[in-house]
Backbone and ligand atoms as CSV (ligand in chain L), in Angstrom:
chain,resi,resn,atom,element,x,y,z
A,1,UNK,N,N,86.580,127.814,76.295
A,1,UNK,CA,C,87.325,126.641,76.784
A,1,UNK,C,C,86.489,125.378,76.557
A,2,UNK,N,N,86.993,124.715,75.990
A,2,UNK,CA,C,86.567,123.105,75.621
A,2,UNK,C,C,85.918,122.201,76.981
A,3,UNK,N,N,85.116,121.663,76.700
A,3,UNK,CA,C,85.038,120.711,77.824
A,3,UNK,C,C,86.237,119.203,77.875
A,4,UNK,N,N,86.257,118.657,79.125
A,4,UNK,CA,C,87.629,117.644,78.849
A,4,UNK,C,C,86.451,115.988,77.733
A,5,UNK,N,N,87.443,115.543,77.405
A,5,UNK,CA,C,87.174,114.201,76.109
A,5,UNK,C,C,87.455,112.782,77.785
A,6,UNK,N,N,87.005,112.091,77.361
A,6,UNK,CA,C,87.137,110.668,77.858
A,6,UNK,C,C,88.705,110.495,78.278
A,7,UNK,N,N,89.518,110.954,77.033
A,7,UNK,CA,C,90.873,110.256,77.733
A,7,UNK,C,C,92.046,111.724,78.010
A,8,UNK,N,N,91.174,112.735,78.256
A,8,UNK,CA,C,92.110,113.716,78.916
A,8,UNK,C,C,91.465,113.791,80.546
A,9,UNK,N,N,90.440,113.276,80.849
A,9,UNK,CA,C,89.469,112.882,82.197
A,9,UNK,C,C,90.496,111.672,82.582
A,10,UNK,N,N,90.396,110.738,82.194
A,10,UNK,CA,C,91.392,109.660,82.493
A,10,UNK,C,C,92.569,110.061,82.713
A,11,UNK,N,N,93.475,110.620,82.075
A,11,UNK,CA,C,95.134,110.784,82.491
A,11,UNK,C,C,94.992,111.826,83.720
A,12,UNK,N,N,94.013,112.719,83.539
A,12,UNK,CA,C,94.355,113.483,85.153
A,12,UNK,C,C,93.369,112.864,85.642
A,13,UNK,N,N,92.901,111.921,85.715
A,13,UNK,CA,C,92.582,111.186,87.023
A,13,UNK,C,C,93.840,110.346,88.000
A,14,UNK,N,N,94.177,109.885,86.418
A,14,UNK,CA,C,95.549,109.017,86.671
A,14,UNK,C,C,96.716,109.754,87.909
A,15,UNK,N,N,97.034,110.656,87.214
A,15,UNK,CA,C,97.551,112.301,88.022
A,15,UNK,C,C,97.128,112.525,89.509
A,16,UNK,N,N,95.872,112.517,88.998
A,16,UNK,CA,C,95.313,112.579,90.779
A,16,UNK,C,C,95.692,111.907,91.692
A,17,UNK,N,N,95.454,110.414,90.892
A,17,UNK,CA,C,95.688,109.478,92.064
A,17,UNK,C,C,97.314,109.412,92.281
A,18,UNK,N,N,98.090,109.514,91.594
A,18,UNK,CA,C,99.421,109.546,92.030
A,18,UNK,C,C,99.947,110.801,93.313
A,19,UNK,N,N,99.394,111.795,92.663
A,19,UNK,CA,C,99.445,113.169,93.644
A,19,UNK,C,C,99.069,112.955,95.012
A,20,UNK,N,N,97.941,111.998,94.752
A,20,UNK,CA,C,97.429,112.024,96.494
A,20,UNK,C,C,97.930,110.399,96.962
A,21,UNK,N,N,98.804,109.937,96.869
A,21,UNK,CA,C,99.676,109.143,97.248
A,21,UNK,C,C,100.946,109.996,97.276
A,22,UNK,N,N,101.631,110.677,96.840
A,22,UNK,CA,C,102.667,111.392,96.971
A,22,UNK,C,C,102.625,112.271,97.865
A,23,UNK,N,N,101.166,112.910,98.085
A,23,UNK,CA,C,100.937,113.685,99.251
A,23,UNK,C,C,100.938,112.918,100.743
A,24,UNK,N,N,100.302,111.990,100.584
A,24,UNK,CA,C,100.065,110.782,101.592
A,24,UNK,C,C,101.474,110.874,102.621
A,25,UNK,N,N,102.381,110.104,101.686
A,25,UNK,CA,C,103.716,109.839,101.857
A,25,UNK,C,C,104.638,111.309,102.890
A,26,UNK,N,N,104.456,112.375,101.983
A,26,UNK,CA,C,104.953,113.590,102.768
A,26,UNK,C,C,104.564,113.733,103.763
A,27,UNK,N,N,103.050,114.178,103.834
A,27,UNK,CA,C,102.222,114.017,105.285
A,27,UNK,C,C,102.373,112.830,106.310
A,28,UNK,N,N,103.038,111.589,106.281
A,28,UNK,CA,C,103.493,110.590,107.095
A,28,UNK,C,C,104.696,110.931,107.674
A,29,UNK,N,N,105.731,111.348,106.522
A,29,UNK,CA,C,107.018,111.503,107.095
A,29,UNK,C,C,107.305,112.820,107.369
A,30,UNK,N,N,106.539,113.872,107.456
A,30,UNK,CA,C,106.920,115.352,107.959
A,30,UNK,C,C,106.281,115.213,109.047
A,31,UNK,N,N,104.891,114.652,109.597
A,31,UNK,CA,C,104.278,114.398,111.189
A,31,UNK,C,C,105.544,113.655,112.005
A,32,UNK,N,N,106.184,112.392,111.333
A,32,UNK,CA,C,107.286,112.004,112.484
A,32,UNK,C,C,108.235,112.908,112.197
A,33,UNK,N,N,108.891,113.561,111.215
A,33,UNK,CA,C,110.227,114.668,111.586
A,33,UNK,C,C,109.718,115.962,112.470
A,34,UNK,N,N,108.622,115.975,112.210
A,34,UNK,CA,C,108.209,117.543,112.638
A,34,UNK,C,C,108.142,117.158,114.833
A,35,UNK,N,N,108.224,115.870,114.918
A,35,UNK,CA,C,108.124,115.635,116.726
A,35,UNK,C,C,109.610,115.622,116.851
A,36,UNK,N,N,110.696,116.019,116.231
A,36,UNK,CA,C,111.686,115.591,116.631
A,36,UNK,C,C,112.261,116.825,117.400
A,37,UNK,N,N,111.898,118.100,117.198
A,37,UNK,CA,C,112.669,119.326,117.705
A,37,UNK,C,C,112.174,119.196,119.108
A,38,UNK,N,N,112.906,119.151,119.856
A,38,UNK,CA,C,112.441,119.294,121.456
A,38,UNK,C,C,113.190,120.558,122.231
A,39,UNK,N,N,112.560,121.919,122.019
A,39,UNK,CA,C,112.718,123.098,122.726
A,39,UNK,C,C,113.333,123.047,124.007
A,40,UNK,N,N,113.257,121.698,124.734
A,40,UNK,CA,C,113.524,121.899,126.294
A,40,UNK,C,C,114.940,121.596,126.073
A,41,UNK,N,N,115.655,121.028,125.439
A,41,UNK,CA,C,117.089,120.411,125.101
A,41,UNK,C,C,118.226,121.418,125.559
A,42,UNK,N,N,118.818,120.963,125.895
A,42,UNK,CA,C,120.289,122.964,125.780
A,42,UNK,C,C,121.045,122.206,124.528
A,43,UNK,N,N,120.175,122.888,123.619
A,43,UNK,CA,C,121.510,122.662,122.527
A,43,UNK,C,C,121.940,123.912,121.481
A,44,UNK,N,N,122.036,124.545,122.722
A,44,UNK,CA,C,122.595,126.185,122.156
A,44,UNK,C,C,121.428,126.734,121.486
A,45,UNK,N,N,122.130,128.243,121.388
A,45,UNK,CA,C,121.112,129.259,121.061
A,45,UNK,C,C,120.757,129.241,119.626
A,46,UNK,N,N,121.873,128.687,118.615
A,46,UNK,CA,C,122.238,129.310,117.092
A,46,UNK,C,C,121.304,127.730,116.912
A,47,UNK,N,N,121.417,126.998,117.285
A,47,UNK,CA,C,121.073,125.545,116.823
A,47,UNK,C,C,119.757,125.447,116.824
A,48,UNK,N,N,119.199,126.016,118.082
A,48,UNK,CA,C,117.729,126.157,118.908
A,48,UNK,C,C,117.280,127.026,117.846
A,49,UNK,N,N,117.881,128.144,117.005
A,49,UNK,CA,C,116.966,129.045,116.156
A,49,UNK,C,C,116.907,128.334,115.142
A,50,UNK,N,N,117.809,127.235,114.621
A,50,UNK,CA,C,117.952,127.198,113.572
A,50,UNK,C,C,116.356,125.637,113.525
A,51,UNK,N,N,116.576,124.745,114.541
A,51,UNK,CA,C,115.711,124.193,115.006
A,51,UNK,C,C,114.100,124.499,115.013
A,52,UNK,N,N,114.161,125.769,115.014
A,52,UNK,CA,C,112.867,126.546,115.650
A,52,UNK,C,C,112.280,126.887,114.050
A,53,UNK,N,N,113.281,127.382,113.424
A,53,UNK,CA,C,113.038,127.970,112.186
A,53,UNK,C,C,112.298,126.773,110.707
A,54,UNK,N,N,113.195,125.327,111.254
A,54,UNK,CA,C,113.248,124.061,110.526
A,54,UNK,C,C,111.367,123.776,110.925
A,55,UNK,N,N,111.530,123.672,112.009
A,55,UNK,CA,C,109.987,123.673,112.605
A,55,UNK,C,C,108.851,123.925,111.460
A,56,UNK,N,N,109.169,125.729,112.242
A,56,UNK,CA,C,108.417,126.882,111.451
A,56,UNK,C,C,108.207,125.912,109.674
A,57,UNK,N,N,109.287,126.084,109.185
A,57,UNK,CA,C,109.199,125.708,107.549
A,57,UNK,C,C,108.380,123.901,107.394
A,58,UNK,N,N,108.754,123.617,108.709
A,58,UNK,CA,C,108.149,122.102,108.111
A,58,UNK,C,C,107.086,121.897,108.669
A,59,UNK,N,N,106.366,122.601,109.327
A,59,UNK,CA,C,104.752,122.809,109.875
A,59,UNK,C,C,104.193,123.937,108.637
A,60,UNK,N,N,104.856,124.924,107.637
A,60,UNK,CA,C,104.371,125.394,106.565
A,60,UNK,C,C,104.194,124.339,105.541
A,61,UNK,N,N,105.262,124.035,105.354
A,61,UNK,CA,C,104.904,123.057,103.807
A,61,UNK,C,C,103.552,121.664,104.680
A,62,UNK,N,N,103.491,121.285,105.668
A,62,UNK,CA,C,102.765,120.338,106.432
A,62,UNK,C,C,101.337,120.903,105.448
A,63,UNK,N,N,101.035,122.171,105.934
A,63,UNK,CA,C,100.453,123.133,105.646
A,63,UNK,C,C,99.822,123.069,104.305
A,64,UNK,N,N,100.607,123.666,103.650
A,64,UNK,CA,C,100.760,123.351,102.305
A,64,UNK,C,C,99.951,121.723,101.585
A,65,UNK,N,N,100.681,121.123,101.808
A,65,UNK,CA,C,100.536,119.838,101.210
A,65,UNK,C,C,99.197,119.206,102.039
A,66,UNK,N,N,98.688,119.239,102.675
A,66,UNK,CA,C,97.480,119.786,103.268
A,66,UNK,C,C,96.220,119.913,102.981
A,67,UNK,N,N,96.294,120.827,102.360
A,67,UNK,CA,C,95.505,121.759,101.716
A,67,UNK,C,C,95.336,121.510,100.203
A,68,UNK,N,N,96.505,120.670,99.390
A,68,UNK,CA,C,96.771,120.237,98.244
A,68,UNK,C,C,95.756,118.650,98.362
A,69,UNK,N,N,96.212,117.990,99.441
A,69,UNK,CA,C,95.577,117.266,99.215
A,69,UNK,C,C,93.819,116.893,99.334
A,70,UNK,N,N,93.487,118.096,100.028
A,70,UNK,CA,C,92.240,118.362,100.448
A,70,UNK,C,C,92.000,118.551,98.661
A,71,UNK,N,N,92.340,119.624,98.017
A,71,UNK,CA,C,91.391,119.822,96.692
A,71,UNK,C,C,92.000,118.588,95.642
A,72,UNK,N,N,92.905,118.070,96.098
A,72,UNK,CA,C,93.119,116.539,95.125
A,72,UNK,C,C,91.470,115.556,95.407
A,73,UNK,N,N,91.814,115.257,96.883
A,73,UNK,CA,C,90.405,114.470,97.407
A,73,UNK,C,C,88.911,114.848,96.271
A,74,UNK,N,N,88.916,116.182,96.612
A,74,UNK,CA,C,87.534,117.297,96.189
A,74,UNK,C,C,87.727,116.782,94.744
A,75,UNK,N,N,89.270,116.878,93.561
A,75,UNK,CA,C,88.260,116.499,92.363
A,75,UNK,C,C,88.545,114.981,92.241
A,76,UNK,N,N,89.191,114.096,92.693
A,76,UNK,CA,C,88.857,112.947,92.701
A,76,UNK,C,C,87.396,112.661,92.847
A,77,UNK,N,N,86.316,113.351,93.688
A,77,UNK,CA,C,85.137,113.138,94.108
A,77,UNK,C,C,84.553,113.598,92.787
A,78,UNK,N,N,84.606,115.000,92.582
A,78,UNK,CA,C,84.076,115.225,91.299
A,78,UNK,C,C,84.312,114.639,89.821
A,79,UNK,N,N,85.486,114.410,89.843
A,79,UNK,CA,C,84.990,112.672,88.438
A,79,UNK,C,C,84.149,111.664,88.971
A,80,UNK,N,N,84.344,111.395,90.310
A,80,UNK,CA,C,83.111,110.318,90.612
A,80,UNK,C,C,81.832,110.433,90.163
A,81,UNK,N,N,81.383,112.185,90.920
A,81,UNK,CA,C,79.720,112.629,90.162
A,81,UNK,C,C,79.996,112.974,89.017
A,82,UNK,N,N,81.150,113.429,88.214
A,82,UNK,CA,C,80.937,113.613,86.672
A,82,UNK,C,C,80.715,114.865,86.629
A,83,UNK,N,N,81.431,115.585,87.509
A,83,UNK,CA,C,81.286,116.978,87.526
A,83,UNK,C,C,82.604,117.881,87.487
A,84,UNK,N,N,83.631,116.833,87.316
A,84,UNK,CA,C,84.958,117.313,87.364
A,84,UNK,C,C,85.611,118.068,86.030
A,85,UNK,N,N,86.137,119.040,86.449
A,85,UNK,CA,C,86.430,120.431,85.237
A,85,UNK,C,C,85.678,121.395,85.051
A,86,UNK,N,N,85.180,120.883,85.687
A,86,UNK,CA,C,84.446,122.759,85.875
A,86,UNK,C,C,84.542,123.499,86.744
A,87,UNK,N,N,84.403,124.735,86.129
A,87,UNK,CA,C,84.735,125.948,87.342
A,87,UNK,C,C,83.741,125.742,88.667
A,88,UNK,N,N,84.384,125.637,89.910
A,88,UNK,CA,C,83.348,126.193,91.037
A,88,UNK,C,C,82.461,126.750,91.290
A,89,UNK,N,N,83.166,128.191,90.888
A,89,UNK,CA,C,82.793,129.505,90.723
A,89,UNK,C,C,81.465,129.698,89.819
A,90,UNK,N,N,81.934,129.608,88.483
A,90,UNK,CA,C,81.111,130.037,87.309
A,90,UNK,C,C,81.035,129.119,85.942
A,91,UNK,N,N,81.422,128.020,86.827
A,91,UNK,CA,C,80.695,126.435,86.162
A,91,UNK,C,C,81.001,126.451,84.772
A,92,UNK,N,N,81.939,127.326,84.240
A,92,UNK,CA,C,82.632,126.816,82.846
A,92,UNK,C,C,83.532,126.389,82.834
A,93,UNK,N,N,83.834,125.274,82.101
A,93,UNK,CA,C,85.116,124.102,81.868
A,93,UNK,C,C,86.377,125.196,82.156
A,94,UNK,N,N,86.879,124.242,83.229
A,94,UNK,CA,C,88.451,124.488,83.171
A,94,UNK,C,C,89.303,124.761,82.207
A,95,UNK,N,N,89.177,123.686,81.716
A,95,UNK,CA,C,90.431,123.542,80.558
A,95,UNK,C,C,91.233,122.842,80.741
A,96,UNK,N,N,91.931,121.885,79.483
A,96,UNK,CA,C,92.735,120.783,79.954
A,96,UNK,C,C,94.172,121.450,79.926
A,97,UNK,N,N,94.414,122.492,79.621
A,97,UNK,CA,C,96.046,122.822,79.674
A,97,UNK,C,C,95.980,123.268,80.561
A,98,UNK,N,N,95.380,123.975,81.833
A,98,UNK,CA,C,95.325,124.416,83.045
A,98,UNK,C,C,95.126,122.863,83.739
A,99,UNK,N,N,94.550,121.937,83.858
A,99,UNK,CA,C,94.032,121.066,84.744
A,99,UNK,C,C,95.672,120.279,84.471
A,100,UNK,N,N,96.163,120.195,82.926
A,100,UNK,CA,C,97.220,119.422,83.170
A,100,UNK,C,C,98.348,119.760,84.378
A,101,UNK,N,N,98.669,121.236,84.403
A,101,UNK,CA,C,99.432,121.670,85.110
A,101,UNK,C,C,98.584,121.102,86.575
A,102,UNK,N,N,97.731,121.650,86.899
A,102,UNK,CA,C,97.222,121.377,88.326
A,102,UNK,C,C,95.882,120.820,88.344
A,103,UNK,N,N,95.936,119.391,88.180
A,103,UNK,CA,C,94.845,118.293,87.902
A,103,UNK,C,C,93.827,119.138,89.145
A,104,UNK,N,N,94.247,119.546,90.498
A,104,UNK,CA,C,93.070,119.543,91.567
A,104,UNK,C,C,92.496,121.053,91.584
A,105,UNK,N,N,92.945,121.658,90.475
A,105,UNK,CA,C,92.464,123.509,90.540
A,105,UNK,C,C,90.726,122.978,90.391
A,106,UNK,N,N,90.154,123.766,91.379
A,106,UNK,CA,C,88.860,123.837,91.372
A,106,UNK,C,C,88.304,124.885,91.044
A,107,UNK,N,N,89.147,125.789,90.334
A,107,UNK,CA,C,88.915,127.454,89.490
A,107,UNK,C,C,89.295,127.000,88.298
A,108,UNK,N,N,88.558,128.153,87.136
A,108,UNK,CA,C,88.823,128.558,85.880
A,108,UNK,C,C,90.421,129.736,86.503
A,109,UNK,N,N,91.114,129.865,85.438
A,109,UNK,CA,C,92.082,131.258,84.855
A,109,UNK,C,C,91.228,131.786,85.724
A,110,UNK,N,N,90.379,132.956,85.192
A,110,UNK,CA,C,90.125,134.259,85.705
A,110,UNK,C,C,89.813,134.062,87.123
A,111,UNK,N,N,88.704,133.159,87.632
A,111,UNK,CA,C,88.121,132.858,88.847
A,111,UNK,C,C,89.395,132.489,90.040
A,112,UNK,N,N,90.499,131.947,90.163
A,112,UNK,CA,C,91.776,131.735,90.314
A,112,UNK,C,C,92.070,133.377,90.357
A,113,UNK,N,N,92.310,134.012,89.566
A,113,UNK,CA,C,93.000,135.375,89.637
A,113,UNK,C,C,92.353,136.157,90.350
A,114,UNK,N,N,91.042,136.080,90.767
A,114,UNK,CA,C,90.045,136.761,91.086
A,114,UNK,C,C,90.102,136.868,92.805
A,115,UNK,N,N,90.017,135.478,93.035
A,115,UNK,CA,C,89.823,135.045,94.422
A,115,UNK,C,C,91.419,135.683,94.765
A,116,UNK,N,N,92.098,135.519,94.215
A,116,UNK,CA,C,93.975,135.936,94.387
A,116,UNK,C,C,93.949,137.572,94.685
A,117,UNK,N,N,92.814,138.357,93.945
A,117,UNK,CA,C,93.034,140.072,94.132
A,117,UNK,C,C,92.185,139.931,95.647
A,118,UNK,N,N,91.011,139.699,95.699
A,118,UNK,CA,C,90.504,139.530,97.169
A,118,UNK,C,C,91.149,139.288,98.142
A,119,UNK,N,N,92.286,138.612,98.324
A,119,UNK,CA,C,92.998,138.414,99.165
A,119,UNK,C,C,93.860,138.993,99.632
L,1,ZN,ZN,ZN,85.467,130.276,86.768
């Protein structure tokens, strides 16, 4: 795997920074929807599950996006030190057709698949 060139570092930086403004945005407006279910209410049983369930899914993706933006942050930092694209793991270049898909993967392919069987 290639190391990244000057202007494939640049466009997923570019990437980055859009991602973690897009993340921003979700994480603002799922904290105020996510206060809106109020359990104490009588507003029936079917409504209350369905309520409960909306919850459940929008405290997951909360979750989610989260956690996305945590390893967006992480390689934003690492183009700062000039260390960005490389594996974590075993410190060989990412790759730019993997990083295009997911600018903030902080794994190579295999290292990614690896940590995935451990689990
Ligand atoms: Zn690796």
């Amino acid at each position: 795997m290639a190391e990244l060139t000057a202007t494939q570092q640049n466009s997923l930086q570019s990437k980055l920074s859009e991602l973690k403004e897009e993340l921003e945005v979700l994480l603002a407006s799922s904290s105020a929807s996510s206060q809106t279910v109020d359990l104490d209410q009588p507003i029936g049983r079917l409504s209350r599950m369905d309520a409960l369930q909306q919850q459940a899914m929008a405290k997951a993706n909360r979750a989610g996006h989260q956690m996305r933006l945590t390893l967006v942050d992480a390689a934003l930092m690492a183009i700062k030190r000039g260390c960005y694209g490389e594996c974590r793991r075993c410190e060989e270049p990412i790759g730019f057709s993997r990083l295009n898909v997911r600018p903030e993967s902080p794994f190579c392919y295999e290292c990614q698949e690896q940590s995935e069987k451990i689990r």
